[in-house]
VOBA-1610 file (N, C-alpha, C; in pm, whole numbers, padded with zeros to 5 digits, always signed):
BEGIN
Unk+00086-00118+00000Unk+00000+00000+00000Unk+00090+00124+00000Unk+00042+00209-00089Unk+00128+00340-00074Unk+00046+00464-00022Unk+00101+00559-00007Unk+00070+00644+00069Unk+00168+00760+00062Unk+00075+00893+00018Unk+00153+01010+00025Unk+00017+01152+00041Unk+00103+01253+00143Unk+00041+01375+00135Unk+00026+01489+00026Unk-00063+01500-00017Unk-00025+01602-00113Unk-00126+01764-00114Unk-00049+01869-00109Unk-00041+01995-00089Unk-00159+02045-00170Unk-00268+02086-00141Unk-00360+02142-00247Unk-00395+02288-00236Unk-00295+02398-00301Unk-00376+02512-00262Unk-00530+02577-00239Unk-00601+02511-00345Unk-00679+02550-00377Unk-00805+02508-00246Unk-00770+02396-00163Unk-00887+02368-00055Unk-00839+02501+00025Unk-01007+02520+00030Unk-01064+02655+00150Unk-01156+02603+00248Unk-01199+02500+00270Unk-01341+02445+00322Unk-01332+02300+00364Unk-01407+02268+00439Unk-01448+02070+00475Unk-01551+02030+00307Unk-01563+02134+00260Unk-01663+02119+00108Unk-01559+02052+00017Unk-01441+02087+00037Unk-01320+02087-00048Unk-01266+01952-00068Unk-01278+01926+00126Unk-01190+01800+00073Unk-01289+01672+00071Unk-01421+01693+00119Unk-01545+01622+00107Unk-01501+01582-00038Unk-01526+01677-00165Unk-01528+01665-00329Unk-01449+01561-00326Unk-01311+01605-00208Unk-01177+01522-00313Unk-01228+01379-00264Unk-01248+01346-00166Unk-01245+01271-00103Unk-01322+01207-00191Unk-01482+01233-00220Unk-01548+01120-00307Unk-01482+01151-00423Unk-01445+01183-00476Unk-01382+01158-00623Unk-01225+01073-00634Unk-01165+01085-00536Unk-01071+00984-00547Unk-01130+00843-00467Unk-01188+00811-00412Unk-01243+00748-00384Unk-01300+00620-00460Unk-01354+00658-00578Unk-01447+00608-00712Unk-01305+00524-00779Unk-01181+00582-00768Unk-01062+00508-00835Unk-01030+00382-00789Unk-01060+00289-00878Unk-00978+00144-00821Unk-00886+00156-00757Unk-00865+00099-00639Unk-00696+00064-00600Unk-00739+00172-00471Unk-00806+00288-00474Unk-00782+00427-00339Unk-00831+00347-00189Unk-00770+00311-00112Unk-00828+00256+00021Unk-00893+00404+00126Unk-00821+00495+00105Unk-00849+00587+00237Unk-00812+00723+00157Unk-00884+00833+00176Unk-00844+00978+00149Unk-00900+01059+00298Unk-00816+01101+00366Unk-00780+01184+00442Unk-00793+01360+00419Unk-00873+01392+00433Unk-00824+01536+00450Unk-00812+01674+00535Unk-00756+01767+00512Unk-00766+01895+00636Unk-00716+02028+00540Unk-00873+02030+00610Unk-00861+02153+00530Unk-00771+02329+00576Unk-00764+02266+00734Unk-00672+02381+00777Unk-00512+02373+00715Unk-00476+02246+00705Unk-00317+02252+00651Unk-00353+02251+00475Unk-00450+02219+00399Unk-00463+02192+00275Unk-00436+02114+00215Unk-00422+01996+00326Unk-00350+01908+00226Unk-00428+01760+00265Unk-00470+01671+00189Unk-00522+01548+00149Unk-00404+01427+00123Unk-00421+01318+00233Unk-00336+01227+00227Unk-00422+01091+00184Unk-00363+01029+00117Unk-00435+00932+00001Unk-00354+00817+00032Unk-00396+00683+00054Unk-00334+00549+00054Unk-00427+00489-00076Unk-00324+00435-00148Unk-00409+00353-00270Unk-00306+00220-00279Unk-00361+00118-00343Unk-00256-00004-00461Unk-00334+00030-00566Unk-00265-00103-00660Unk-00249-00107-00797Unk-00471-00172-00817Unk-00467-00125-00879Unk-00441-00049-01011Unk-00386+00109-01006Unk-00432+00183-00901Unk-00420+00325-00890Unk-00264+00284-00859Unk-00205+00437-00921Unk-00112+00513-00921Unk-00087+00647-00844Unk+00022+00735-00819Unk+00060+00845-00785Unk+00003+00973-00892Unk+00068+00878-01034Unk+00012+00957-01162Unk-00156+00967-01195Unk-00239+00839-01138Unk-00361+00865-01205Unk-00434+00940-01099Unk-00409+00974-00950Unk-00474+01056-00855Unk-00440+01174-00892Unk-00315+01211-00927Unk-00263+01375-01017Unk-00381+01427-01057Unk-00375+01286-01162Unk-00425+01349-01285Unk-00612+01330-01277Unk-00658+01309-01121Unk-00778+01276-01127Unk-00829+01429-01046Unk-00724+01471-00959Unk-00730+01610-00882Unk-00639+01710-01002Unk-00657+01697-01055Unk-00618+01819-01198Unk-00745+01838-01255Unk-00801+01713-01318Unk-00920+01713-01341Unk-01066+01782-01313Unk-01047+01757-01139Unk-01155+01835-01098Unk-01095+01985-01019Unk-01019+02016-01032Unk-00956+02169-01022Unk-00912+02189-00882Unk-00857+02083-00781Unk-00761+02084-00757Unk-00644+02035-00759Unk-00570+02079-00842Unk-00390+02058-00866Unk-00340+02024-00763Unk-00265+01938-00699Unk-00153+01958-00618Unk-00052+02054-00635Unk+00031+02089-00525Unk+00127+02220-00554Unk+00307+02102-00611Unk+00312+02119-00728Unk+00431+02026-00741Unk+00552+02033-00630Unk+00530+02139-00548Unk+00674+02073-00419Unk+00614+01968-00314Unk+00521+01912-00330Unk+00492+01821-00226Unk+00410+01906-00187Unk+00350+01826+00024Unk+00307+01865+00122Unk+00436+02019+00168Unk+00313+02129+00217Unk+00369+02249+00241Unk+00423+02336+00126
//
């Protein structure tokens, strides 16, 4: 199982990471999405099938980006 934090400017709200949360969620492979919205940042444990690359590219999608330096 992997597992990483990742930095989302764009959460302002518990609305924010509610979204992320069911939308990564729906991805094969996502076991747990975590989030806080006071630090902004959403921590995600997934396996395979999911990837690092297809959660990117699933929070790009719905308009929040991660900040490419990581958490903080």
């Amino acid at each position: 199982m992997d597992e990483k934090t990742f930095f989302i400017p764009n959460i302002s709200c518990g609305h924010c990471t509610a979204a992320i949360r069911n939308e990564l969620l729906e991805l094969d492979g996502v076991a747990s999405v975590d989030g806080s919205p006071d630090d902004r940042t959403v921590t995600v444990q997934w396996a395979a099938p999911a990837t690092e690359a297809v959660i990117v590219a699933r929070l790009e999608e719905i308009n929040y980006p991660p900040s490419p330096s990581g958490a903080g």
